[in-house]
Structures are given as C-alpha cells and as structure tokens.
N, C-alpha and C positions, 0 to 999 in steps of 0.2 A: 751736774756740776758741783754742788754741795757736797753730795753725799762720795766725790771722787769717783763717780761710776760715770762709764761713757754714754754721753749724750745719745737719747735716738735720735736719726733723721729730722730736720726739720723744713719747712718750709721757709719763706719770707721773715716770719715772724715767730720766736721762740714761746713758746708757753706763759714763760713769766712776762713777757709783755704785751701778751694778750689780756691777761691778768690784769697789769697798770692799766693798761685805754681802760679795760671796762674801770675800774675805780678812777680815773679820772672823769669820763662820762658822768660818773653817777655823782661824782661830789661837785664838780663842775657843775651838770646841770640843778647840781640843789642848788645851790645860791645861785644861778639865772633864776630858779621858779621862787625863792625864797625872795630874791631882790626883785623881782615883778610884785612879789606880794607887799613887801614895804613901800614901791613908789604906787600903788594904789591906793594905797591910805591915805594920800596928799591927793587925790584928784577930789573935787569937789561934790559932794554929793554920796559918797562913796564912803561909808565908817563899817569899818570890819569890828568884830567883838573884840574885846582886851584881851579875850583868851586865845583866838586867832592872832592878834597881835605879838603875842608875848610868844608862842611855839614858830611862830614865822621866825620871829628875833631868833629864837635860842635853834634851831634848825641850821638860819641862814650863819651864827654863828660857829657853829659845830661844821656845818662844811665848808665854811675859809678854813679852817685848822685840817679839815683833811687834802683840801687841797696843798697848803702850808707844809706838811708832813710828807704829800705825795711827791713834791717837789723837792725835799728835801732827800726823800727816801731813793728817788730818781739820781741825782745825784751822786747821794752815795753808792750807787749800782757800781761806781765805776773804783770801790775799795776793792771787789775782786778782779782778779788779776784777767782774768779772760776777756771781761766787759771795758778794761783801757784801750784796747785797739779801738774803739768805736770812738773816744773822744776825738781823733780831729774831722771824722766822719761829721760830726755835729756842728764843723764849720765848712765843711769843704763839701757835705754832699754825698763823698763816695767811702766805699768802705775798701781796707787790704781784700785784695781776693782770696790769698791762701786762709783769711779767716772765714770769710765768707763758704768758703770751701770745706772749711774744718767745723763750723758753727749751725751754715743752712746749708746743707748738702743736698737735699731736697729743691731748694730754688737754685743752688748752684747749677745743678744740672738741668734743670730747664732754663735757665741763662745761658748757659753753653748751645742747649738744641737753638734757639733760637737765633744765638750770634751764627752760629752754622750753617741756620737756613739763608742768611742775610748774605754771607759772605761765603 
C-alpha cells in the first residue's frame, strides 16, 4: 500500500495490524504488570527497594506514552486513503464488502464458501 504496489492476498487481518495488537499487548500489558507493581508497595508488610520502585515508575511511565502514541498512531491510520472505508465500520460493526473484497481477499473468499454452504 505504501510503496503503491499491489497488496498480497490477505486474510481477516492485514500485516500491519497484526503488527499494532502485538504493540498494544505489549505496552498495555506493561503498565497492568508496572501498575500491579506500584499498588503493592501500599500493601502492608510489602517494601520493594527504591531501585525496584523507581524502574517500576519509569517503565510504567514509558508505556502510558506508548500506549498514548499507539492510539494516537491508530488513528491516524485513517490519513491514508484506503484505511477511511473502515471508519464507520468502527461504529456500525460491518465493513463495505467490495473493500473487504479488494483488502482481504483471502477471508473474503471463505465468507462467500461459507455464506454458500448456509444458503
């Protein structure tokens, strides 16, 4: 898509947002395990070292910003021109078919074997 060369085949899901899940997973789950680590330091009984303290801090703050950035970066997915058919997808659910068609040619066609076998 960038480089103006035709897409291969794909499935459900394009490369590049196989890409995003995994970086959201991973900055997302840093701050769940970074924000478990700061509310244990309030439990009673329970003193982690200042230097555990302080890489917790600076870890769990480093991935709100990535999270912050991935969201923002998500977003903008939608300055190029291909990726706008998907906004009302994001409130309605379904996506255009002929994009669907032209994008995941791969899950389109096992959408079709399946609607076939049904009906």
């Amino acid at each position: 898509m960038l480089l103006k060369q035709k897409e291969p085949p794909s499935e459900k899901y394009l490369p590049e947002q196989r890409i995003a899940y995994l970086y959201f997973v991973i900055s997302i789950g840093l701050v769940i395990v970074t924000g478990i680590m700061k509310v244990i330091k309030n439990i009673m009984g329970v003193q982690p070292t200042n230097g555990i303290l302080f890489w917790g801090a600076q870890l769990h703050n480093l991935a709100t910003v990535m999270v912050i950035l991935g969201v923002v970066m998500h977003l903008a997915a939608f300055i190029v021109k291909e990726n706008r058919k998907l906004l009302p997808g994001m409130f309605t659910g379904y996506v255009d078919e002929e994009y669907v068609k032209e994008r995941h040619s791969l899950w389109y066609k096992k959408l079709k074997k399946t609607y076939e076998k049904q009906y």
